[in-house]
N, CA, C and O atoms as a CHARMM CRD file, in Angstrom:
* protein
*
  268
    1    1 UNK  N      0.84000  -1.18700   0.00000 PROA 1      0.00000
    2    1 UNK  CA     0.00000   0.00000   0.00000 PROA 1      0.00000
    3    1 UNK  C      0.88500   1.25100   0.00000 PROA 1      0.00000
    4    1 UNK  O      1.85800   1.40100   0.73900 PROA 1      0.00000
    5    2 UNK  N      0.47800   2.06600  -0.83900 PROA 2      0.00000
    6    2 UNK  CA     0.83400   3.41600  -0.31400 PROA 2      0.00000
    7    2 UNK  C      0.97600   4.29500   0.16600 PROA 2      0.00000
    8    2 UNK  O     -0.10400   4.64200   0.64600 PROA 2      0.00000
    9    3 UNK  N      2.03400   5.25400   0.45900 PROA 3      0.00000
   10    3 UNK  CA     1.05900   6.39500   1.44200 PROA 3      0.00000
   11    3 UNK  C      2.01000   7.69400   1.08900 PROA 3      0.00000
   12    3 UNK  O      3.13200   7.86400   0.61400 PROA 3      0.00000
   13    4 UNK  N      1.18600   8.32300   1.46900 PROA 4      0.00000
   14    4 UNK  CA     1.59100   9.80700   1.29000 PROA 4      0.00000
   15    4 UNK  C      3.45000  10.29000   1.90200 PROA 4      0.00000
   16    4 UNK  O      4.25600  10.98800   1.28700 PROA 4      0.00000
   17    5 UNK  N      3.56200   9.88000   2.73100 PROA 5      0.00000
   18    5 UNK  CA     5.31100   9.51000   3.38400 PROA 5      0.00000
   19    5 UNK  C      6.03200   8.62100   1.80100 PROA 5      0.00000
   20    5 UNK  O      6.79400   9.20400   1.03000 PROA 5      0.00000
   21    6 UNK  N      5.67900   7.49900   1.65400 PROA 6      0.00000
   22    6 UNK  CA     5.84700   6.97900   0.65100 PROA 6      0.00000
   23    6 UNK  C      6.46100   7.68200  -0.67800 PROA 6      0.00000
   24    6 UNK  O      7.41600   7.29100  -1.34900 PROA 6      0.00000
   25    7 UNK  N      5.76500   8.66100  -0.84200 PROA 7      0.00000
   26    7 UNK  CA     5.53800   9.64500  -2.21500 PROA 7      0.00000
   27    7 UNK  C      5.71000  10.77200  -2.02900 PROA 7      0.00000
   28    7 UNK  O      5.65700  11.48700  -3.02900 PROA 7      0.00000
   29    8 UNK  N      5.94400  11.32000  -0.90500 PROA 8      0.00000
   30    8 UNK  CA     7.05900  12.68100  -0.13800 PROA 8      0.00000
   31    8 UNK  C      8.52500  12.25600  -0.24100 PROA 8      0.00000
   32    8 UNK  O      9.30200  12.96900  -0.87700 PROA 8      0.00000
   33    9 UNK  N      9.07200  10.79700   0.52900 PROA 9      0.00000
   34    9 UNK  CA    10.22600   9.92400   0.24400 PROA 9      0.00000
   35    9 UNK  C     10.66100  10.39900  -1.18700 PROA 9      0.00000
   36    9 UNK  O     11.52100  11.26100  -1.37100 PROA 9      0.00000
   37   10 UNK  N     10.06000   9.82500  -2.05900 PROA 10     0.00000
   38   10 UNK  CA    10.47500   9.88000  -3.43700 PROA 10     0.00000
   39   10 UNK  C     10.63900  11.10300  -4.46600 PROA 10     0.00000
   40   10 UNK  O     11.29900  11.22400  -5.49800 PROA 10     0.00000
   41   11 UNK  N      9.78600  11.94700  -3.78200 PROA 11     0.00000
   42   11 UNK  CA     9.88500  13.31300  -4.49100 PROA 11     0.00000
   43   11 UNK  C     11.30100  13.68000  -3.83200 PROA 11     0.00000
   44   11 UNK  O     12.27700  13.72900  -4.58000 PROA 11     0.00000
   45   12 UNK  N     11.49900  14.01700  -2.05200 PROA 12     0.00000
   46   12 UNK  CA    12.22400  14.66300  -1.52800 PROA 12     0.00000
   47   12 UNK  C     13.25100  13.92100  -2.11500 PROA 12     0.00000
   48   12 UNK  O     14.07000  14.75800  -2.49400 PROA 12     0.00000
   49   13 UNK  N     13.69000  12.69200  -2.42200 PROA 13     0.00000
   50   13 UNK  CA    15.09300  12.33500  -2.94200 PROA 13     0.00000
   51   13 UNK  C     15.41000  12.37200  -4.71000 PROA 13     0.00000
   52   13 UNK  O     16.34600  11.93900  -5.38200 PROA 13     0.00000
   53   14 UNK  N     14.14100  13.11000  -5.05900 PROA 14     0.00000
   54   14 UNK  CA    14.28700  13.20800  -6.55800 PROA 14     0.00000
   55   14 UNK  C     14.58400  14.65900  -6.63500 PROA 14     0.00000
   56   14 UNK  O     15.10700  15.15100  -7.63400 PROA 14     0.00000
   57   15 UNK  N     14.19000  15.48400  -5.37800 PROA 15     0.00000
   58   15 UNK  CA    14.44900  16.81400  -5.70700 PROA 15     0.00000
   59   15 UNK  C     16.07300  16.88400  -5.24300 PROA 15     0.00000
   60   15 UNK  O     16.80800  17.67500  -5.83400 PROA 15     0.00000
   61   16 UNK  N     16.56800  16.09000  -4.23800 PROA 16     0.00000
   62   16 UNK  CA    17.84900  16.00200  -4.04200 PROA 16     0.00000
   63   16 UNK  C     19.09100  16.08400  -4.62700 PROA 16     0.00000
   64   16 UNK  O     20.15100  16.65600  -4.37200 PROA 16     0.00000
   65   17 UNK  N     18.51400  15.09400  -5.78900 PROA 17     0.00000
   66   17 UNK  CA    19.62600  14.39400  -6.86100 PROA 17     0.00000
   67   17 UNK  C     19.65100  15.67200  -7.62000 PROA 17     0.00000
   68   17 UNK  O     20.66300  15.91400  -8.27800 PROA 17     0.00000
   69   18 UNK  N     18.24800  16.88300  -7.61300 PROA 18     0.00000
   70   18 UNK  CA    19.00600  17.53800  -8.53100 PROA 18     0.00000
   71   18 UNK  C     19.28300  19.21500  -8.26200 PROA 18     0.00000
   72   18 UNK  O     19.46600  20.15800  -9.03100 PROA 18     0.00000
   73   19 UNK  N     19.20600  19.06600  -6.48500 PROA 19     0.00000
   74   19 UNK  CA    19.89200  20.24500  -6.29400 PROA 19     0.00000
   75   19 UNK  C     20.82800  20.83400  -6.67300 PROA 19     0.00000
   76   19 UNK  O     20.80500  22.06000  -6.57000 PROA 19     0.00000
   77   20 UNK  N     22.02200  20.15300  -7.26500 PROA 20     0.00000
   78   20 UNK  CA    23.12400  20.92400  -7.14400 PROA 20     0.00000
   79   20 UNK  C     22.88400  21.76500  -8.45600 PROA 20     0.00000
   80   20 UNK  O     23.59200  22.75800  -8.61700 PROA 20     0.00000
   81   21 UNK  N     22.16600  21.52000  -9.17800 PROA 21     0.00000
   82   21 UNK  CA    21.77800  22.44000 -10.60000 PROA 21     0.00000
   83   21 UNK  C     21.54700  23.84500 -10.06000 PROA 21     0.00000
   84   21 UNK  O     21.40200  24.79800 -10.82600 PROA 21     0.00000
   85   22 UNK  N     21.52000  23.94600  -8.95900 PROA 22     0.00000
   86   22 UNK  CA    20.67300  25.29500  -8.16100 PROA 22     0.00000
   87   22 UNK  C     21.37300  25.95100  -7.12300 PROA 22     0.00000
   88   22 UNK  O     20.74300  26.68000  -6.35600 PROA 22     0.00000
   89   23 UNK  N     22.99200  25.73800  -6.95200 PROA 23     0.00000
   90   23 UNK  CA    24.01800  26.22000  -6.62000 PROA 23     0.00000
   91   23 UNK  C     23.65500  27.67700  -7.30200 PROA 23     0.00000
   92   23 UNK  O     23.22400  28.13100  -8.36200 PROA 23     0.00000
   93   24 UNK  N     24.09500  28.09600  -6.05700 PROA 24     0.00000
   94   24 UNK  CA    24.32800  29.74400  -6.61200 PROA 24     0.00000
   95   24 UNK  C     25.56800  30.03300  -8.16400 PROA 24     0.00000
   96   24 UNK  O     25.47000  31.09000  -8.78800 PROA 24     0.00000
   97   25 UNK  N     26.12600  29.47000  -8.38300 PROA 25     0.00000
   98   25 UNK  CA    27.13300  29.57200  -9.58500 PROA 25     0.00000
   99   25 UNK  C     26.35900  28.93000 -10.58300 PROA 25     0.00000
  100   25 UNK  O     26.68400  29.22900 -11.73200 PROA 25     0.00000
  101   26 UNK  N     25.12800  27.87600 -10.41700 PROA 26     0.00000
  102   26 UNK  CA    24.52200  27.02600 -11.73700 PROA 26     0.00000
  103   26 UNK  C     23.40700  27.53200 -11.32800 PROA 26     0.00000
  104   26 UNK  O     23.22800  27.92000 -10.17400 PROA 26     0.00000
  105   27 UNK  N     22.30400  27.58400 -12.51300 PROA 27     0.00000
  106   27 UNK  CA    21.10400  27.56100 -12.88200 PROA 27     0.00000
  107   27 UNK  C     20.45600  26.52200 -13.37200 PROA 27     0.00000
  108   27 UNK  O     20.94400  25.92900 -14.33400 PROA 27     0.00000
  109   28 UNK  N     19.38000  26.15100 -12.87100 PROA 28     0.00000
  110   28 UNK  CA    18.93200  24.63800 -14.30300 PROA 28     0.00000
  111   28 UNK  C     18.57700  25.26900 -15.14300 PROA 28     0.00000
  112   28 UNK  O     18.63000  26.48600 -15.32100 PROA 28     0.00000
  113   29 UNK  N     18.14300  24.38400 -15.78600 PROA 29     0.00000
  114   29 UNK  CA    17.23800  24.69700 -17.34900 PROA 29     0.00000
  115   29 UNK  C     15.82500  24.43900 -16.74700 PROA 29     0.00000
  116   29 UNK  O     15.44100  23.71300 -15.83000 PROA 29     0.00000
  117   30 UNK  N     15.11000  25.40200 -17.70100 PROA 30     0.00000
  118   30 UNK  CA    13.71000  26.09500 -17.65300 PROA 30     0.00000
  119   30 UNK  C     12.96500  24.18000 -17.63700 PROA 30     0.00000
  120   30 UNK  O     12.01500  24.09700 -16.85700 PROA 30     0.00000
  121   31 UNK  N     13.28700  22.92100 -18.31600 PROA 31     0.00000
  122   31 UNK  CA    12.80400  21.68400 -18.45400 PROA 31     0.00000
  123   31 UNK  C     12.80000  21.22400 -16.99100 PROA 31     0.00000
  124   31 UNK  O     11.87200  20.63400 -16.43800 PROA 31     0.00000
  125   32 UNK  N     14.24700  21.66400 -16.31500 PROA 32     0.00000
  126   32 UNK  CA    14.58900  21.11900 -14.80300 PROA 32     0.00000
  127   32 UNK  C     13.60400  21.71800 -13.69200 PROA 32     0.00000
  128   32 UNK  O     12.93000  21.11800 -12.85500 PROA 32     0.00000
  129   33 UNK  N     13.72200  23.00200 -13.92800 PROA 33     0.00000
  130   33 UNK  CA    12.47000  23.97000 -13.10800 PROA 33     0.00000
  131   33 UNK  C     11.06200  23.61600 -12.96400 PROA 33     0.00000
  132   33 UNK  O     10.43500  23.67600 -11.90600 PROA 33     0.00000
  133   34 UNK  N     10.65400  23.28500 -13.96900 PROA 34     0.00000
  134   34 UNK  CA     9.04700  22.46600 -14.73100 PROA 34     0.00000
  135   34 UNK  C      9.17400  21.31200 -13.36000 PROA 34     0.00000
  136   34 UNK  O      8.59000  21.45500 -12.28600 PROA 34     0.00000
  137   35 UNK  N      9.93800  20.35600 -13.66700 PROA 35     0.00000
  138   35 UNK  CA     9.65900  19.19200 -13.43800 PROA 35     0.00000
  139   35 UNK  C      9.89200  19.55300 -12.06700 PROA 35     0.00000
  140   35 UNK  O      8.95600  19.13600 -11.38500 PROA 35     0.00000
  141   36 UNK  N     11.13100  20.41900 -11.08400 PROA 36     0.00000
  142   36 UNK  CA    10.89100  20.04300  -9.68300 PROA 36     0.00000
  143   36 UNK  C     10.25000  21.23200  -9.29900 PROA 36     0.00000
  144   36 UNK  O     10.60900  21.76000  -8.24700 PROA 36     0.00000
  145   37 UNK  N      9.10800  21.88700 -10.16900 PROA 37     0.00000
  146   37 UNK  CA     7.83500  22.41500  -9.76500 PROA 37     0.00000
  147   37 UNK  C      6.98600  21.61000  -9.61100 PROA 37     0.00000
  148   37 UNK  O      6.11800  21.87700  -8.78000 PROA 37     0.00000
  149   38 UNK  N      6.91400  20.33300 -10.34300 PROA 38     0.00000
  150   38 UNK  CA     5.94500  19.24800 -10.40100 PROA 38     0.00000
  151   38 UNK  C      5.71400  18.79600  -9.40300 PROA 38     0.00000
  152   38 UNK  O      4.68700  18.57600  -8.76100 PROA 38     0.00000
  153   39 UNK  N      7.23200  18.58000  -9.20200 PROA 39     0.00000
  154   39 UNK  CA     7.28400  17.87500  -7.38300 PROA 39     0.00000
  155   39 UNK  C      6.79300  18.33600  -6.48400 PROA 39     0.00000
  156   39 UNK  O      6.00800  17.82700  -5.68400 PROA 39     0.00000
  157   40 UNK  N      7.33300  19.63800  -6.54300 PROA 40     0.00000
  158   40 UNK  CA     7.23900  20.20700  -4.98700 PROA 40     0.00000
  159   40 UNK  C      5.38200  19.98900  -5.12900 PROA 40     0.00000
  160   40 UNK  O      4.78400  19.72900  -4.08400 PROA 40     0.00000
  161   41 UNK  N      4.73700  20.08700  -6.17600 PROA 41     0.00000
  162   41 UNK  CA     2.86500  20.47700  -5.98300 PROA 41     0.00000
  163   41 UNK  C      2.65100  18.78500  -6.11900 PROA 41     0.00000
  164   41 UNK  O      1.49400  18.55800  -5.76500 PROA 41     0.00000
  165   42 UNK  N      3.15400  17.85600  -6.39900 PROA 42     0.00000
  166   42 UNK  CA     2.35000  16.57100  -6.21900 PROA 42     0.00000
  167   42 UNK  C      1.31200  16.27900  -4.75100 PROA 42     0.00000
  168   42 UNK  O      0.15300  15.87600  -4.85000 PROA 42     0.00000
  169   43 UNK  N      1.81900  16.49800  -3.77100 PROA 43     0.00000
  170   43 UNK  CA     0.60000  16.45000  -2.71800 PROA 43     0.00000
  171   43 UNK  C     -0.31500  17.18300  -3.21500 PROA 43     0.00000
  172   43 UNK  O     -1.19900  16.54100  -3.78300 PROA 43     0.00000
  173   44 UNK  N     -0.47300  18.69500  -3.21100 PROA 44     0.00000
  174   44 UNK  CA    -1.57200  19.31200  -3.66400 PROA 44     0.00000
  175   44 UNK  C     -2.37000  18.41900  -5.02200 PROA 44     0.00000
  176   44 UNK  O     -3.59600  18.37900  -4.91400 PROA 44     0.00000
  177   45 UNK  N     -1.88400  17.84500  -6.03400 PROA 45     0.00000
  178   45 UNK  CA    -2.24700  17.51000  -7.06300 PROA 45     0.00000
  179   45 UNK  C     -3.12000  16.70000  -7.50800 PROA 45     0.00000
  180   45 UNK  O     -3.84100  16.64000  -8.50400 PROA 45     0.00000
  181   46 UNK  N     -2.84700  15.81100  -6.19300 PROA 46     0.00000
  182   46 UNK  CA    -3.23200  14.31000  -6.62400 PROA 46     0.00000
  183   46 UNK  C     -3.97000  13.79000  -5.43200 PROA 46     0.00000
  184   46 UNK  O     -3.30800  13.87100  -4.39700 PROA 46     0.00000
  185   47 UNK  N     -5.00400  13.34600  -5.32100 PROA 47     0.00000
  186   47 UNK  CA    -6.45700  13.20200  -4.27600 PROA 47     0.00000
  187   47 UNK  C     -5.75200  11.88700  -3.07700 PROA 47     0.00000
  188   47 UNK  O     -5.93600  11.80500  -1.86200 PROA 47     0.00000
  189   48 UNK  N     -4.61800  10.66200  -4.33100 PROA 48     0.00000
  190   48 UNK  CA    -4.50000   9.39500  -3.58400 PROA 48     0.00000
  191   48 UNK  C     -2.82200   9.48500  -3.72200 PROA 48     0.00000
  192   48 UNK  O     -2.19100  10.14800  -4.54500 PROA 48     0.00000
  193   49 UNK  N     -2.41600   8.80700  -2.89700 PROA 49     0.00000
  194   49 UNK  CA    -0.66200   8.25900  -3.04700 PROA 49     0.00000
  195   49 UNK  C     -0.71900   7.66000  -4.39500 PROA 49     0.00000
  196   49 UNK  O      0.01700   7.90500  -5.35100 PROA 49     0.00000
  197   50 UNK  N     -1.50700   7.00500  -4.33400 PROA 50     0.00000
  198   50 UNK  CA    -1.48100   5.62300  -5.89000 PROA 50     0.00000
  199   50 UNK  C     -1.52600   6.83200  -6.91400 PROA 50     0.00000
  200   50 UNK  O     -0.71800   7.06600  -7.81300 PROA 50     0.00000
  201   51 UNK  N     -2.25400   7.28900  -6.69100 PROA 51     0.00000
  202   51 UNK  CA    -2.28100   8.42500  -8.14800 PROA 51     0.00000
  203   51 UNK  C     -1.13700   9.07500  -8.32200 PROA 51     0.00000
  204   51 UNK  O     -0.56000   8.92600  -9.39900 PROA 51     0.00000
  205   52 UNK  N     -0.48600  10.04900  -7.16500 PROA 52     0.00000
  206   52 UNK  CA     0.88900  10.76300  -7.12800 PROA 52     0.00000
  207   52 UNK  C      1.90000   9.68100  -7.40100 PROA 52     0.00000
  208   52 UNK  O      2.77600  10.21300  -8.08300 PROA 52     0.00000
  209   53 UNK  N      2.13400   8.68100  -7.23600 PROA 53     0.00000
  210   53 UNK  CA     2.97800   7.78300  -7.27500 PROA 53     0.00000
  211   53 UNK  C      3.00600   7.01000  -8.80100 PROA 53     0.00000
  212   53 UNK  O      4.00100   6.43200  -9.23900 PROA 53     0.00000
  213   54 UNK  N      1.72100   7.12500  -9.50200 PROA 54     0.00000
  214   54 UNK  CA     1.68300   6.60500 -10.85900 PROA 54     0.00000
  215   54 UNK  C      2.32800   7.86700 -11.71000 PROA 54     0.00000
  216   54 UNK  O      3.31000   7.63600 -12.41500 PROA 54     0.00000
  217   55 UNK  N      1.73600   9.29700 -11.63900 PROA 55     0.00000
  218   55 UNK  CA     2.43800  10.38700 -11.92300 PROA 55     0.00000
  219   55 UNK  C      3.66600  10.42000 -12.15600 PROA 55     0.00000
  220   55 UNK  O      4.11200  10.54100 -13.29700 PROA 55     0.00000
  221   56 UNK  N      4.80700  10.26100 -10.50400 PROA 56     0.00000
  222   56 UNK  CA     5.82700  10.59200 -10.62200 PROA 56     0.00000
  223   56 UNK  C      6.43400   9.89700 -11.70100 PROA 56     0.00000
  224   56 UNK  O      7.29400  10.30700 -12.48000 PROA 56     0.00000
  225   57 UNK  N      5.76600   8.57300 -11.63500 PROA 57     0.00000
  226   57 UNK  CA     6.73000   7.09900 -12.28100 PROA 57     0.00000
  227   57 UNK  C      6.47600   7.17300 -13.90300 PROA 57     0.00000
  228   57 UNK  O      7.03100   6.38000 -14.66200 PROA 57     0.00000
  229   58 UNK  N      5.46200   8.34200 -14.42600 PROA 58     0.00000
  230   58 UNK  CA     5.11400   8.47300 -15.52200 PROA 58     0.00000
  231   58 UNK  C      5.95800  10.10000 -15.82900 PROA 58     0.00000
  232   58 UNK  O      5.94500  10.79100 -16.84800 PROA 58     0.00000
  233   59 UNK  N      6.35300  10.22900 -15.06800 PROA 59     0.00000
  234   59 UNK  CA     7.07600  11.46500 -15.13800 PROA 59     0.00000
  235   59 UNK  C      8.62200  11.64700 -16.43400 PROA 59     0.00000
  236   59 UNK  O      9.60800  11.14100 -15.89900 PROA 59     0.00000
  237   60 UNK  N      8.87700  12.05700 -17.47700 PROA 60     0.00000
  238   60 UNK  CA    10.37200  11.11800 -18.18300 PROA 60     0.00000
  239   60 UNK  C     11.78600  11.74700 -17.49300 PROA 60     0.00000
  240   60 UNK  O     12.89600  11.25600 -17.69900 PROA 60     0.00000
  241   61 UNK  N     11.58100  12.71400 -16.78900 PROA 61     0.00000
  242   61 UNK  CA    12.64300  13.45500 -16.95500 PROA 61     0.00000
  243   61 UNK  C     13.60900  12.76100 -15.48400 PROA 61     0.00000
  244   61 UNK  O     14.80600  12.57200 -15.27000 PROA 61     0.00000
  245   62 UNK  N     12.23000  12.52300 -14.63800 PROA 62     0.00000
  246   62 UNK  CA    12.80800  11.58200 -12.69600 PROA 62     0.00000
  247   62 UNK  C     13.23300  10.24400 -13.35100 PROA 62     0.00000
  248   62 UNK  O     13.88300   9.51900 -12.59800 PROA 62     0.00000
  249   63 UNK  N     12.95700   9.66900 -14.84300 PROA 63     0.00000
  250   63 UNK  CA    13.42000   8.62700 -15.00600 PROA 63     0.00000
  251   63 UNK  C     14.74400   8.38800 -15.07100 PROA 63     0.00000
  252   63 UNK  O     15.45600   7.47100 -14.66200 PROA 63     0.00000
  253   64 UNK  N     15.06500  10.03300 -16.04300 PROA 64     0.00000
  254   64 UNK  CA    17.05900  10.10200 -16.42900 PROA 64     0.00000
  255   64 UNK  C     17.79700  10.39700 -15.06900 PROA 64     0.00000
  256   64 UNK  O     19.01100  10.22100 -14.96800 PROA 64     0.00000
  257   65 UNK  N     16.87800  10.93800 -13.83400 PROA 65     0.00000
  258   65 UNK  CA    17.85500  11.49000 -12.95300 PROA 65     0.00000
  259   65 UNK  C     18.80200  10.48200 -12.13100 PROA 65     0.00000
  260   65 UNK  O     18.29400   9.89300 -11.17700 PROA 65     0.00000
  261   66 UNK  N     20.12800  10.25700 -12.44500 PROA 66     0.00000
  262   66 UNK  CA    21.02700   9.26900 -11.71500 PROA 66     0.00000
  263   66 UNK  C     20.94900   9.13300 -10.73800 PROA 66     0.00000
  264   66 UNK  O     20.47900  10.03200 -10.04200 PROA 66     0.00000
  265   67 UNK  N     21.42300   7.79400 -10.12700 PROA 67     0.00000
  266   67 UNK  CA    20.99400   7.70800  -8.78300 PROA 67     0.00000
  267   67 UNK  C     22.07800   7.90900  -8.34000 PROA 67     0.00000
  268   67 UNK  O     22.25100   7.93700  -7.12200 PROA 67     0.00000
């Protein structure tokens, strides 16, 4: 089962991987911004975990981010 911790977990370590784009010396790209705007609003977004959690995993860009 899912849960909302579950799908906070996964955002907060997807937004992780791509902090360092956001060093004061780097900027991301306007594609990078999009997507960990996505993140940060998935609670607001999505009514169930299962739903936010099908989202993220349908998401392409959290697919390339290295682990």
């Amino acid at each position: 089962m899912t849960t909302w911790e579950n799908v906070r977990y996964l955002r907060d370590k997807w937004l992780a991987k791509t902090d360092f784009h956001f060093l004061s010396d780097n900027s991301g790209s306007d594609e990078l911004k999009e997507h960990r705007q996505f993140l940060r609003d998935v609670p607001q977004n999505y009514d169930t975990p299962d739903e936010a959690l099908i989202a993220l995993a349908d998401n392409q860009i959290l697919q390339s981010v290295p682990e």
